[in-house]
N, C-alpha and C positions, 0 to 999 in steps of 0.2 A: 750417060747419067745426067740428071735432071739437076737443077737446083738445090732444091730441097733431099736428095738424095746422097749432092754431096757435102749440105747442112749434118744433114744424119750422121755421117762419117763425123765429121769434126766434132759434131756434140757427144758422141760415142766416146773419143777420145778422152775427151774434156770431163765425162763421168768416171772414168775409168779410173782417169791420176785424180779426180775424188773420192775413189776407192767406192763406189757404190757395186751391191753385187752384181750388179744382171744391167751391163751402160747402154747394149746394144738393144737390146728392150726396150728398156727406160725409152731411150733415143727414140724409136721408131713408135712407142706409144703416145708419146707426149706430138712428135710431128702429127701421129695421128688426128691425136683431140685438137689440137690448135686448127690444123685446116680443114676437119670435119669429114674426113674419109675415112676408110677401113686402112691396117695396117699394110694389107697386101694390095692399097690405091694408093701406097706414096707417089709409084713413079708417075702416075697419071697427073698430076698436079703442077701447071705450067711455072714456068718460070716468074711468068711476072705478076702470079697469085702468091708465092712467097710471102709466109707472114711472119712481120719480124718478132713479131711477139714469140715467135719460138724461141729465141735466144731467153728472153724473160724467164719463161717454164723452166727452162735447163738450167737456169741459174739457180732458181728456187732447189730442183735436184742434185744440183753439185750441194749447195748446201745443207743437205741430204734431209730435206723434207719431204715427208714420204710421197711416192711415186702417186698414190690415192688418194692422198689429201688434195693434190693439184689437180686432178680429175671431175675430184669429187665421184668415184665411181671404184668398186673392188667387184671383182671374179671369183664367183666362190662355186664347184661345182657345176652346177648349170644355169647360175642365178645371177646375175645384176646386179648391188645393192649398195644403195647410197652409204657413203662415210664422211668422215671431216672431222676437225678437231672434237674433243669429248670421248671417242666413244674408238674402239681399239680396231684395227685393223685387221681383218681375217686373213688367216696364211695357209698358203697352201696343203703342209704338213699335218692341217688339220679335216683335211679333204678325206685321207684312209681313214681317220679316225671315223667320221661320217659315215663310209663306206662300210666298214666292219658293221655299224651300230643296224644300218640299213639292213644286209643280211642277216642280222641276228633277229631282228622285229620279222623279216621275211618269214624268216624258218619256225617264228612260233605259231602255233595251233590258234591262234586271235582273230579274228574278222575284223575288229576296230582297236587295232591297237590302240594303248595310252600311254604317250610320250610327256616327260618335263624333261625342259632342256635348263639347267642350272646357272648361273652369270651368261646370261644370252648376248649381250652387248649388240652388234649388230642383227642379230636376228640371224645370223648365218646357219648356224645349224642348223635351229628349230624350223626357220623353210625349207632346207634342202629335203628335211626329213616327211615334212607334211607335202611336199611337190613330191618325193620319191617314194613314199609310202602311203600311195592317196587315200585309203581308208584312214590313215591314223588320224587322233585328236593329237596334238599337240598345243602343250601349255609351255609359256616361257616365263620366266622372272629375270629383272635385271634391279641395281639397287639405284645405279646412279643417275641423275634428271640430266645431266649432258647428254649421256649413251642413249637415255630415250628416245630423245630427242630424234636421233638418227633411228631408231629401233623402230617407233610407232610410222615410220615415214618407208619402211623397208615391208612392215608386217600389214599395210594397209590394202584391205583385197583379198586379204590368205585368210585360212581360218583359223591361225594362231594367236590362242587367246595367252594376251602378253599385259603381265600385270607388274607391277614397281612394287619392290622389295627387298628382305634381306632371302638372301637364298638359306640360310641355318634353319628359317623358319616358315619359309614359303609352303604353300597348297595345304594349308592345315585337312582342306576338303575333300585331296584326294589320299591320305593316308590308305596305305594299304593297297591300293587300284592302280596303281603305275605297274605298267608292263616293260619301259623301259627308262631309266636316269641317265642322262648325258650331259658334260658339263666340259666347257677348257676354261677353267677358273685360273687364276693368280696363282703363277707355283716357283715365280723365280727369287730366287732367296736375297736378302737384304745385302749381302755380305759380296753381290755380284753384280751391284748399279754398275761400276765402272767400266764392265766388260761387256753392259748388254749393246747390239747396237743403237748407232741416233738416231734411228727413224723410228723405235720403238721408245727408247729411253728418256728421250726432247718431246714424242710428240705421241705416243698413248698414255691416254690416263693412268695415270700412277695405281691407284685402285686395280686395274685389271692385268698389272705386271707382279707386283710382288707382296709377297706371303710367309712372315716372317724369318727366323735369319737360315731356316735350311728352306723354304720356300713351300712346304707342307702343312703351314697353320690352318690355310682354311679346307686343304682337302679333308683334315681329320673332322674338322666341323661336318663337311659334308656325308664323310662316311655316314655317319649319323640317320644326318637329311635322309639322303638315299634310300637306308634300311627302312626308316618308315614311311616313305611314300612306294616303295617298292612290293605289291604283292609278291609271296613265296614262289620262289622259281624266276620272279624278273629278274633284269640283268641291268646294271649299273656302268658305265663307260666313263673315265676319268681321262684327260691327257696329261701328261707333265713332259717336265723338262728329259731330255733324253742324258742327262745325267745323272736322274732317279732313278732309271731302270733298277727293279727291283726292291726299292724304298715302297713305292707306292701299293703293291699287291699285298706289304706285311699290315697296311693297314684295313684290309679287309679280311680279318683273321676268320676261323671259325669259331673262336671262343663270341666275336661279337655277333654271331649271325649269318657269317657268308660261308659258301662252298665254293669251289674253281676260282679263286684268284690267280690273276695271270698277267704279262706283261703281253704285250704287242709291237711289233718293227714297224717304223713307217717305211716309205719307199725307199729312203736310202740304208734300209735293214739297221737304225737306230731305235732304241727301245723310247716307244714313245707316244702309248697309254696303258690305262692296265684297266680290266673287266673282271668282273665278281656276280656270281648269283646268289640275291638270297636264300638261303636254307629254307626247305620246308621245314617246318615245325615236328 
């Protein structure tokens, strides 16, 4: 075992009894970025290339500043995409979500589909969607100028037209023409600051965490959104908390417009978005 390999090991450790989820990761990422190889070229990296600056990174980590912040870099499906303070950290569990939205766009009879993705923040979505469904148009909105910030620097090159706004009221222009709505908006409830964890709760914007006190205020707003940017028959995709299962589908009822509300598992079979299509007329 090399130097830095049995750095690894100790800073493993040393995350671990800071309770962060994933230390052996963590660990082997961060050695990564510090001396500029791939994870699977730690052990290639001589001894007396050791950089101390690793201990630094680890420390920032123990005190659970998220593992992307100190990168400067998050993993989202098959995409790359800069983040940093302002603007919310993409999570894996929002990967099926994507997935699901991708096959549903597939299976419709459309040649160019039309995507808006709802509080975009990093842009995650709305690219996975325009790289994975290459005919589609997709449109983003995001409200807040920090999150831009990172947004316009992730959407730069794609052909995702990304505009700053309130999402209640965004694409006045495409009313009616959306083929599909997708959004991981604000859904954790006020009443549950103290238990969210700190690398979310210290350090994403407050705006794209919580939604008043059962954490569904702005999905109702968006149902709305949705119905009218949604032509008859589009499909709508919300995520929430996986302890709304079932909350969230009552608010695409049919008295307002929708048919097939449904909830969805993520990979660890937790309910954790719900899909609605609008009614034909």
């Amino acid at each position: 075992m090399n130097l830095l390999l049995a750095e690894v090991a100790q800073a493993t450790q040393r995350l671990a009894d800071a309770g962060v989820p994933s230390p052996r990761n963590d660990a082997e990422e961060l050695a990564a970025f510090v001396h500029g190889v791939k994870r699977g070229e730690l052990h290639t990296v001589k001894d007396a290339d050791f950089d101390a600056r690793y201990w630094e990174v680890i420390a920032r980590r123990e005190a659970r500043e998220p593992l992307q912040h100190i990168t400067g870099r998050a993993y989202f499906r098959y995409l790359e995409l800069q983040v940093g303070p302002g603007v919310f950290v993409p999570r894996p569990e929002t990967e099926s979500v994507v997935g699901w939205a991708i096959d549903a766009v597939r299976a419709m009879d459309v040649v160019e589909p039309l995507i808006v993705d709802l509080c975009t923040g990093s842009g995650a979505i709305a690219l996975a969607l325009a790289q994975e469904v290459p005919r589609s148009r997709v449109h983003a909105v995001e409200l807040s100028e920090d999150a831009l910030r990172w947004t316009r620097k992730n959407v730069e090159g794609s052909r995702v037209d990304l505009r700053q706004g309130n999402a209640l009221d965004a694409f006045p222009d495409l009313d009616g023409q959306a083929d599909l709505v997708i959004t991981n908006p604000p859904y954790i409830p006020l009443t549950e600051w103290e238990y969210v964890a700190p690398e979310a709760r210290d350090y994403d914007p407050e705006l794209s965490l919580f939604s008043g006190e059962d954490g569904l205020d702005l999905i109702r707003g968006l149902e709305r959104t949705a119905h009218r940017l949604l032509r008859p028959g589009g499909v709508v995709v919300v995520e929430h908390a996986d302890t709304q299962g079932g909350q969230v589908p009552w608010i695409f009822t049919e008295e307002r417009g929708w048919a097939d509300a449904a909830d969805h598992p993520d990979l660890n079979n937790r309910p954790r978005f719900a899909t609605a299509r609008r009614a034909t007329p």
